[in-house]
C-alpha positions in Angstrom: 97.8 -113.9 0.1 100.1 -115.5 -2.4 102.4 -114.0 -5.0 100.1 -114.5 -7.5 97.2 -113.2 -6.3 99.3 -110.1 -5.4 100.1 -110.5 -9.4 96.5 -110.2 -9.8 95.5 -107.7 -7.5 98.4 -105.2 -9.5 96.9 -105.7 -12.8 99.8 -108.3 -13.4 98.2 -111.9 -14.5 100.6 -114.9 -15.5 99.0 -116.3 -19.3 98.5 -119.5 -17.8 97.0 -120.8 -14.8 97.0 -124.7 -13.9 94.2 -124.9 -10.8 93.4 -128.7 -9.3 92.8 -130.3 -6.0 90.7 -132.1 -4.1 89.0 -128.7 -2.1 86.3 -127.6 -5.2 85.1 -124.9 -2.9 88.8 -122.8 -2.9 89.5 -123.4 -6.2 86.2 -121.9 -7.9 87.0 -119.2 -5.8 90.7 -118.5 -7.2 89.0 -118.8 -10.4 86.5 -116.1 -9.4 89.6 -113.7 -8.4 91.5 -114.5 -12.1 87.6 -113.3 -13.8 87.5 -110.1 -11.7 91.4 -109.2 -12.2 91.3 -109.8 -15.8 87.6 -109.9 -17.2 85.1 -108.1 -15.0 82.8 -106.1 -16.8 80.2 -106.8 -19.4 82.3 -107.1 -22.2 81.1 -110.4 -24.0 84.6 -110.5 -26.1 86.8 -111.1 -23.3 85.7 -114.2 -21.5 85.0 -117.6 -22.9 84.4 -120.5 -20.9 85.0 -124.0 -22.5 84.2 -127.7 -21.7 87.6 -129.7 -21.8 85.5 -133.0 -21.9 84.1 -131.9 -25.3 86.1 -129.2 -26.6 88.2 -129.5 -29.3 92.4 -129.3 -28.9 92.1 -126.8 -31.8 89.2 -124.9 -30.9 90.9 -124.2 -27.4 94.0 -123.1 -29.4 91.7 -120.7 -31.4 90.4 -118.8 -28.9 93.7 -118.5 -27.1 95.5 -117.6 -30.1 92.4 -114.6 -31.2 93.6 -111.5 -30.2 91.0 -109.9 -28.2 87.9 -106.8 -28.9 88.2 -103.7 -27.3 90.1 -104.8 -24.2 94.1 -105.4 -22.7 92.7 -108.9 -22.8 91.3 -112.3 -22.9 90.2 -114.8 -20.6 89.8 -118.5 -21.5 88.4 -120.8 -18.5 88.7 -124.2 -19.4 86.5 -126.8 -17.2 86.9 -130.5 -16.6 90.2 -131.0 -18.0 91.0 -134.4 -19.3 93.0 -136.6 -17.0 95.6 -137.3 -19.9 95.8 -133.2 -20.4 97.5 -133.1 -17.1 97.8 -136.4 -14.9 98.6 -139.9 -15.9 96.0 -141.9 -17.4 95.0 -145.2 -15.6 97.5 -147.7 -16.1 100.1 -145.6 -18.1 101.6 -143.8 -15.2 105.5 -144.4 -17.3 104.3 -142.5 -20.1 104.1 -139.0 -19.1 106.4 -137.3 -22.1 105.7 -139.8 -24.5 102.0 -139.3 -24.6 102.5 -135.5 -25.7 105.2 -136.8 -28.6 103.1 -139.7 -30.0 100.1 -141.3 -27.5 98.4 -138.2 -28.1 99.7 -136.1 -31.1 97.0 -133.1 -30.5 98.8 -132.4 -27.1 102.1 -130.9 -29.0 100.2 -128.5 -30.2 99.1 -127.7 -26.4 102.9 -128.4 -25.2 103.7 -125.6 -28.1 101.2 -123.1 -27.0 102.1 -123.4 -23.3 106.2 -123.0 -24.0 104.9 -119.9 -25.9 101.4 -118.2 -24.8 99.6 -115.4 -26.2 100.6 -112.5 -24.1 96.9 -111.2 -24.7 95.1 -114.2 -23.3 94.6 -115.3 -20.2 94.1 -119.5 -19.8 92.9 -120.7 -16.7 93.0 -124.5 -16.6 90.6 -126.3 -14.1 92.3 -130.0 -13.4 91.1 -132.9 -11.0 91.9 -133.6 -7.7 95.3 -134.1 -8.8 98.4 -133.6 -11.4 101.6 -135.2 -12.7 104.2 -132.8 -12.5 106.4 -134.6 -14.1 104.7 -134.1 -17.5 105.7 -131.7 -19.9 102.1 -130.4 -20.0 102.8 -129.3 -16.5 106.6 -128.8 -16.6 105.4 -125.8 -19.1 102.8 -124.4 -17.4 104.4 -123.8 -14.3 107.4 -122.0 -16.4 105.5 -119.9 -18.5 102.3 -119.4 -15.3 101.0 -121.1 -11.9 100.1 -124.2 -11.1 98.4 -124.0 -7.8 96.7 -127.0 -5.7 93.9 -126.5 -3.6 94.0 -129.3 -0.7 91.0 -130.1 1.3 91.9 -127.9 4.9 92.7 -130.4 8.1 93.5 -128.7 11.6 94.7 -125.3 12.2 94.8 -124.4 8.3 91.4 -124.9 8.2 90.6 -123.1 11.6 92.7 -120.2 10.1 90.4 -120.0 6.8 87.4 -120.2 8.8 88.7 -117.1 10.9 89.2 -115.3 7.2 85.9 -116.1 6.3 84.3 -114.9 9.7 85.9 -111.6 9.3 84.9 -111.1 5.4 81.2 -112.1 7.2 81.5 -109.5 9.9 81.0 -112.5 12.1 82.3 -113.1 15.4 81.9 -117.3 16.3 83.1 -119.0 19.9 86.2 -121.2 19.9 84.0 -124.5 20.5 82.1 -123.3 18.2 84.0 -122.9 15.7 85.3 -126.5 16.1 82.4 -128.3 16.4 81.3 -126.2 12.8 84.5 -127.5 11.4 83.9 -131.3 12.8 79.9 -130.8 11.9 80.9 -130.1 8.2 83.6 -132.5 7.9 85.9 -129.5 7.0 84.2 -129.3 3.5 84.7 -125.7 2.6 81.3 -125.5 0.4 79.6 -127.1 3.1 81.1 -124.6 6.1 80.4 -121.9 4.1 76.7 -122.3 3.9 76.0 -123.2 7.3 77.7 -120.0 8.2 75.5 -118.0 6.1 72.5 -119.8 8.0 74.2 -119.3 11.3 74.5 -115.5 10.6 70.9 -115.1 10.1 70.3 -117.3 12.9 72.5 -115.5 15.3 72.2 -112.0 14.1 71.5 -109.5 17.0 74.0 -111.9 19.2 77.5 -110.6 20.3 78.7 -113.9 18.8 77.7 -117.3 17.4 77.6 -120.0 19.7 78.3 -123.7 20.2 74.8 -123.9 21.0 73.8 -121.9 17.9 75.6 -124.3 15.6 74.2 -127.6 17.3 70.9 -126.1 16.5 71.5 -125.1 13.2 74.2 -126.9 11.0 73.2 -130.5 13.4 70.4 -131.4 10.3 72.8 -132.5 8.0 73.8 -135.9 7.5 77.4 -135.2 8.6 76.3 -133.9 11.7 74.1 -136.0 12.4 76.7 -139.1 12.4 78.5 -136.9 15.1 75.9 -136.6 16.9 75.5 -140.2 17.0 78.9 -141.0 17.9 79.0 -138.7 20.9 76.0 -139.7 22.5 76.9 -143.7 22.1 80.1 -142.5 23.8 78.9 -140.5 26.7 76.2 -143.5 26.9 73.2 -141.6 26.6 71.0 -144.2 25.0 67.6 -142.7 24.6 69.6 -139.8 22.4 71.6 -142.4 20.7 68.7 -144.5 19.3 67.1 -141.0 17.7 69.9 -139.8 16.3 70.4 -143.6 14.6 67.0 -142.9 13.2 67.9 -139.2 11.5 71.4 -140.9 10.3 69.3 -143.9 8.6 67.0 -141.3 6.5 69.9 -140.1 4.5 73.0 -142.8 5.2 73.2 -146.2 4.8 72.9 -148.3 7.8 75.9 -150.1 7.1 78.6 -146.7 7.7 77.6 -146.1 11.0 79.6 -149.4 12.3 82.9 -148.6 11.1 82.0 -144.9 12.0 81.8 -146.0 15.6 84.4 -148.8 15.9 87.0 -145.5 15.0 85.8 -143.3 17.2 86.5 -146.3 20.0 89.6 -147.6 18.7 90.7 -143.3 18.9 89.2 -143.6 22.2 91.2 -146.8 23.2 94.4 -144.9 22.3 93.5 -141.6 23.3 93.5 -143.3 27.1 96.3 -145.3 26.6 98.5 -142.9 25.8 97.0 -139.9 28.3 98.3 -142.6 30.9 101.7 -142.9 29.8 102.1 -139.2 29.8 102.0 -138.7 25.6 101.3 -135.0 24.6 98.5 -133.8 22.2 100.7 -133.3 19.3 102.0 -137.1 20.1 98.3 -138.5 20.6 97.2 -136.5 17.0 100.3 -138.4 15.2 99.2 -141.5 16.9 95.8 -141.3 15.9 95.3 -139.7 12.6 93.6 -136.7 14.0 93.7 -133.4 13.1 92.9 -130.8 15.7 93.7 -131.1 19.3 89.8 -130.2 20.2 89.1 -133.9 18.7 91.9 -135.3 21.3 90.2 -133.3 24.1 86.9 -134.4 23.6 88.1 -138.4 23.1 89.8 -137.7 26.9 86.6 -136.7 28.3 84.8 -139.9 26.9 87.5 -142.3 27.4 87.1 -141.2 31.2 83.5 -143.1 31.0 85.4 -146.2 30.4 88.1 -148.7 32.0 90.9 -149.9 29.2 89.1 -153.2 29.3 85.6 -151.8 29.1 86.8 -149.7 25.4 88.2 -152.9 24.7 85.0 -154.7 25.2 83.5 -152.3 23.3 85.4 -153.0 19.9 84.7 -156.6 20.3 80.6 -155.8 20.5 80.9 -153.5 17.4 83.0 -156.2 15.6 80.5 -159.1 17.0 77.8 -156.4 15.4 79.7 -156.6 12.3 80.1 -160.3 11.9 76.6 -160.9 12.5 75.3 -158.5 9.8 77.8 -160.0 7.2 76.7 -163.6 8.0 73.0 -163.0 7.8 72.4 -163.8 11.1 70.9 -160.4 12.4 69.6 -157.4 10.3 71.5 -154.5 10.0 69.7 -152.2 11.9 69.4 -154.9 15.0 72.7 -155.3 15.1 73.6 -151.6 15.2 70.9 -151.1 17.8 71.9 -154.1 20.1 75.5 -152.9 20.2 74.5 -148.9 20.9 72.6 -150.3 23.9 75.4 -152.7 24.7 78.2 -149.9 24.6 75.5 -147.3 26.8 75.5 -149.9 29.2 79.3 -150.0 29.5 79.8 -146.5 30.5 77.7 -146.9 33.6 
């Protein structure tokens, strides 16, 4: 828990609170904590929720500056910032103080309110996927509150939040599985969340969810199912391959499952490489881009299907796949199918 969700929790909020990032998912659930710490209850008076696409600087201002009815205070939510509230504006990335003095005249009235809130109200501001904190906008609202980011989880920070969210289930999940959940659901937060809510039905009466258990469940969606592609075209199961290239096609385009398998190779290429030469996990994850050393692990146990020269050979028949889709001489789906069975055949 952070400071200022120990602010919260005391009956202590900041007057301003500056929320972005590229995880949605963690960041409507801060939000959720700032309307239960400060305006849970059914009292209409204290919690307005605003559009900052089509809001007005002034009407913002209004309701921040209204002292509120028959409660400590007010909370103001404002959605969907503008970009030029907060970050740079496309192409004017040298004019973050100048935009609040004269670009934009409206936003010194913002830059005012921030270096002064109302000590009654309670703004929560919901950015993009990203800030300039360089601007006076957010120079003043992390002086006078918090500006927090919410970054989409990699590797053990999102194993840790999936442990959280296990124990607030009263779930207990396998180690695999809990890794092949995260890989399954790309580690998109929204995503994990609901296939745990499935799994728990699915697995209730169990002592714990299984790897199994989330193959069978969470293996529908279309993230999955590219997975599922990848590792059977890697452990050369062909018959497997050519159905899971079917369920991929029904909600993906064709032409993403190419460069989805040339990268799995090209981290399989490397992945034996450097096992050979004696590399560690941690060194084979900088190497390759990877997050978690259960992706490593299961790359070593492929890899061992193939000779350097065969995962090398197998590149050159996704590229020759490539090539021939781009030139017009084979269809897309051809190609892709003519270098799965090319690849299974490698691995024998």
């Amino acid at each position: 828990m952070q400071d200022w969700q120990k602010e919260l929790a005391a009956g202590n909020p900041r007057p301003v609170y500056l929320f972005y990032g590229a995880e949605r998912f963690l960041l409507q659930k801060a939000v959720e904590q700032v309307v239960a710490a400060v305006a849970l209850g059914d009292n209409p008076f204290n919690l307005t929720r605003l559009n900052g696409e089509t809001v007005s600087l002034g009407e913002l201002l209004c309701h921040a500056n209204t002292m509120p009815f028959f409660t400590e205070r007010k909370l103001i939510i404002v959605d969907n910032c503008p970009q030029g509230w907060f970050a740079n504006r496309k192409k004017q990335a040298e004019t973050a103080d100048k935009e609040v003095e004269a670009a934009e005249p409206d936003l010194a009235e913002l830059l005012v309110y921030l270096q002064n809130p109302t000590p009654s109200s309670v703004v929560v501001f919901v950015a993009g996927e990203s800030i300039n904190k360089a601007k006076k906008l957010c120079k003043a609202a992390a002086k006078c509150g918090v500006v927090q980011e919410f970054a989409a989880l990699k590797g053990n920070n999102a194993l840790l939040w999936l442990n959280e969210l296990l124990r607030q289930n009263g779930c207990v999940m396998q180690a695999a599985a809990k890794q092949q959940l995260l890989l399954y659901c790309d580690y998109d937060c929204t995503l994990i969340n609901n296939e745990l809510a499935k799994l728990s039905v699915y697995a209730a009466g169990q002592a714990e969810i299984s790897r199994q258990d989330v193959e069978a469940v969470v293996s529908s969606n279309a993230t999955a199912s590219i997975f599922n592609l990848i590792d059977f075209v890697a452990d050369g199961n062909l018959a497997q391959s050519l159905r899971a290239l079917e369920q991929v096609t029904l909600s993906e385009a064709p032409e993403s499952v190419l460069p989805r398998l040339a990268d799995h190779f090209q981290t399989l290429f490397i992945v034996k490489g450097m096992q050979q030469h004696g590399y560690t996990v941690k060194e084979i994850m900088a190497a390759t881009g990877k997050g978690h050393p259960f992706v490593i692990e299961k790359a070593g146990r492929q890899a061992g299907k193939y000779t350097e020269k065969k995962l090398q050979k197998a590149l050159e028949t996704l590229l020759t796949a490539d090539k021939k889709f781009k030139s017009g001489v084979s269809d897309i789906m051809d190609a892709i199918e003519t270098a799965i069975i090319q690849i299974c055949l490698l691995s024998r």
